[in-house]
N, C-alpha and C positions, 0 to 999 in steps of 0.2 A: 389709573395707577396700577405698577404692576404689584403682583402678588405672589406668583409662583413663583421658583427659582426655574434658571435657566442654563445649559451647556453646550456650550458647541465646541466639538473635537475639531484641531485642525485637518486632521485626517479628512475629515466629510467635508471640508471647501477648500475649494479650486482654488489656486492659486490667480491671486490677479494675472491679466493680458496688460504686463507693466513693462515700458522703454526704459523708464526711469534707474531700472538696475536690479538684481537679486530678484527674492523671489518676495512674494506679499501676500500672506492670507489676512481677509479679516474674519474674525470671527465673532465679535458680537458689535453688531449694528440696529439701525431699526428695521429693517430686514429680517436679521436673525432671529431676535428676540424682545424687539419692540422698544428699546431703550431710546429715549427721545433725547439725550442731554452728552451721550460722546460715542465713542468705538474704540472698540480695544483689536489688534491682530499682531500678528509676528512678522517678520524680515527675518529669510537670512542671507549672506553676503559670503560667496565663495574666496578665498585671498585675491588680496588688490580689487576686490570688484566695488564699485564706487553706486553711490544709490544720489543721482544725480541731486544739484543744487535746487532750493524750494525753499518755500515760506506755506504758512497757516496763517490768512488772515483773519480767521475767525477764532481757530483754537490753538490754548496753549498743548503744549505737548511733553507726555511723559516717557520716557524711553528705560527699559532694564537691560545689560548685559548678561543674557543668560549663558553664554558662551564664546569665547574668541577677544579681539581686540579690535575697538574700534577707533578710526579717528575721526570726530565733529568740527568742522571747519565754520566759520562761520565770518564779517566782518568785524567783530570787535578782538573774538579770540579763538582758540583749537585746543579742545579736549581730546587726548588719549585715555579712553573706556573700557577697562577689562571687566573679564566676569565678574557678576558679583556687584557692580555700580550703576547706581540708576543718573538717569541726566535730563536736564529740566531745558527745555527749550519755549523759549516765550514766543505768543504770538509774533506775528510781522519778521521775526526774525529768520533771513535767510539763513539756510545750513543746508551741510552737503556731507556724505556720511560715505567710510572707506575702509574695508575690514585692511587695517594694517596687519593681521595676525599671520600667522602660517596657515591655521585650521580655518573651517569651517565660523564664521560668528553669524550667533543669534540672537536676534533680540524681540522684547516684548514691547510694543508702545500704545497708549493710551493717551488719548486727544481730546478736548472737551473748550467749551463746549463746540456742539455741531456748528458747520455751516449749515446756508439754509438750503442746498445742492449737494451733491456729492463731488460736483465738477466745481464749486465755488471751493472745496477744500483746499485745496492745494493749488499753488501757483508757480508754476516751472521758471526757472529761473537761468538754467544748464541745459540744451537737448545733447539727446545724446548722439553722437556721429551718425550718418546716416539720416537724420530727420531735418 
């Protein structure tokens, strides 16, 4: 059980080696700081840049608008997310994520619970050109 607190700046992790679009750090994993139950990191997403189509079939997922405009596309419906809104994405559900803004968007997401792999999280659904 854990008992200390724990921080990690995203300054001090690399950003993933990700096709999928933008950029990705995560920063608290079992890795990081030992948490067995999800992972938190950032995205951000330069204008029009698209963070390719996926699913979670193990975790739901939490997403914040720290910055910019987002668009959530998904098969049933499409959220437009500005700063400031968080957005709930449920397991199994595909989505595909597209900074509609002019600036820079950022955002914070939180996934839970773990797959039992890091390669079982997510399941590409869109490659990107070139792959």
């Amino acid at each position: 059980m854990l008992s200390m607190l724990y921080a990690v700046s995203r300054a001090d992790v690399s950003p993933l080696n990700n096709k999928r679009g933008g950029r990705m750090h995560i920063l608290l994993t079992p890795k990081t700081v030992g948490i067995g139950s999800a992972f938190l990191g950032t995205l951000t997403l330069e204008p029009q840049e698209v963070f390719t189509r996926h699913m979670h079939p193990y975790s739901d997922e939490c997403v914040y608008i720290v910055q910019g405009e987002v668009t959530f596309e998904n098969d049933e419906n499409t959220i437009v997310a500005s700063a400031g809104t968080g957005v709930f994405i449920p397991r199994f559900a595909p989505h595909r994520l597209q900074n509609t803004g002019e600036v820079e968007a950022m955002l914070v997401f939180f996934c839970t619970p773990l797959a039992p792999t890091p390669e079982q999280g997510h399941v590409l659904l869109e490659f990107p050109e070139g792959d």
